[in-house]
C-alpha positions, 0 to 999 in steps of 0.5 A, spaced: 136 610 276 136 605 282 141 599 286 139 593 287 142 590 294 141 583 295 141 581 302 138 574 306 131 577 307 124 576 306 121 583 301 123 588 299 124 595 301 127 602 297 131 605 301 133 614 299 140 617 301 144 620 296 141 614 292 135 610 291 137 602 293 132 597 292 134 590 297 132 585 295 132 577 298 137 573 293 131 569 291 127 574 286 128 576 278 130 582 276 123 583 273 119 583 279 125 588 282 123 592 276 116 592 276 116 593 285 119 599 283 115 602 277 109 600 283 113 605 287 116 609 282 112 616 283 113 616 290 120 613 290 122 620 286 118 625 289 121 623 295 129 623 292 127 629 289 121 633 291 118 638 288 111 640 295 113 640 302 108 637 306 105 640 312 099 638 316 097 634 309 097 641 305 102 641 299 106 647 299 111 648 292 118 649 294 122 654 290 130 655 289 133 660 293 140 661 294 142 659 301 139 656 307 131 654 307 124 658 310 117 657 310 113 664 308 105 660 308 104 659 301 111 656 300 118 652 302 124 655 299 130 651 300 137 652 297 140 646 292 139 642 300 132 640 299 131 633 304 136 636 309 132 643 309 125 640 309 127 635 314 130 641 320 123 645 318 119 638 319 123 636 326 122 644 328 115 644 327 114 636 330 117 638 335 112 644 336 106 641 335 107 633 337 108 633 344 102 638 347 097 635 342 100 628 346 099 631 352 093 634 350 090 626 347 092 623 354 089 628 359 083 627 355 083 618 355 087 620 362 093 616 359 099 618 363 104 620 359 111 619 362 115 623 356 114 624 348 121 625 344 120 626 336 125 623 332 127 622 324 125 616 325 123 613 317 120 607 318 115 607 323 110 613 326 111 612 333 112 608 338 110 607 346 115 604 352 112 600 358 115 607 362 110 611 358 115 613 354 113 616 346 117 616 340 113 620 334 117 620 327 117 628 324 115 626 318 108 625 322 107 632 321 106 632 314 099 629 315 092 632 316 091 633 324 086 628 324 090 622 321 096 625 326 091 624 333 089 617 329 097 615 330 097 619 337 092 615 340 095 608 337 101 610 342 097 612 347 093 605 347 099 601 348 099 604 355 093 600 357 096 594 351 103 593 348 100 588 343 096 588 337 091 584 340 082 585 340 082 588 346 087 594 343 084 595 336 077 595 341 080 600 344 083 605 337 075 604 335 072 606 342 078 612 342 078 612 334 071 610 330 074 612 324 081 609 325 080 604 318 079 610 314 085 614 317 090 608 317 089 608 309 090 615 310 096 613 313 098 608 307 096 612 302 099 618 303 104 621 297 110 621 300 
């Protein structure tokens, strides 16, 4: 079902390519390798496998086609290239829809945004450069809008802070009341 890569290093993480691939410092059993995968098992599978393209945090079923992939409202349809499909319809749609909602959050802050790139970025949702530079990863736009300006404005406050002090998360709350419940969301979601 899985590999297990021992590597010097502090936790664990799954990995999903062509296979799913647990690393794992050389310090921790088999058996808390197994049981942080069964944690994770439904998660895992879904995303090496999925069964729901996630737009806007609506689950939308994919249905096998023959060749190629689209998108008709209600449903994707994708040929036997599912993740490959599914992430050039999410990359397109990012690239749609996350860099004038960034434009459109930082004239309302009055942030001055330098330029947003969105990427295929995995492992974090965004970033911000001193430059006022905004990476946001495509995936992001599988969540609901309003978790999507929660992370948007996250960025946009790394304008003012680029740490995690008080004085930034005081920032998020004034911008953001909410941002707790949003960044369980965030967490939370099923993929």
């Amino acid at each position: 079902m899985y590999r297990v890569v021992r590597e010097f290093r502090k936790s664990l993480r799954i990995f999903i390519k062509d296979e799913i691939i647990i690393k794992a410092p050389y310090f921790v059993s088999e058996e808390r390798i197994e049981d942080f995968f069964q944690k994770h098992k439904s998660k895992v599978l879904e995303r090496f496998n999925p069964t729901h393209l996630y737009l806007f945090g609506e689950a939308y079923p994919i249905c096998e086609i023959e060749e190629g992939y689209y998108f008709d409202g209600e449903s994707f349809f994708s040929d036997e290239n599912k993740r490959a499909n599914m992430e050039s319809f999410l990359l397109q749609r990012a690239k749609e829809y996350l860099p004038k909602r960034v434009f459109e959050l930082a004239e309302r802050y009055q942030d001055s945004v330098r330029c947003v790139k969105v990427n295929r970025a995995k492992s974090r949702w965004g970033s911000c450069s001193r430059k006022g530079n905004i990476n946001l990863s495509c995936y992001l736009v599988m969540h609901e809008k309003e978790v999507i300006d929660y992370v948007i404005v996250h960025e946009l406050a790394h304008l003012h802070h680029f740490n995690h002090s008080k004085a930034f998360w005081a920032l998020v709350a004034k911008r953001v009341p909410n941002y707790k419940a949003l960044e369980a969301k965030l967490k939370s979601f099923p993929f």
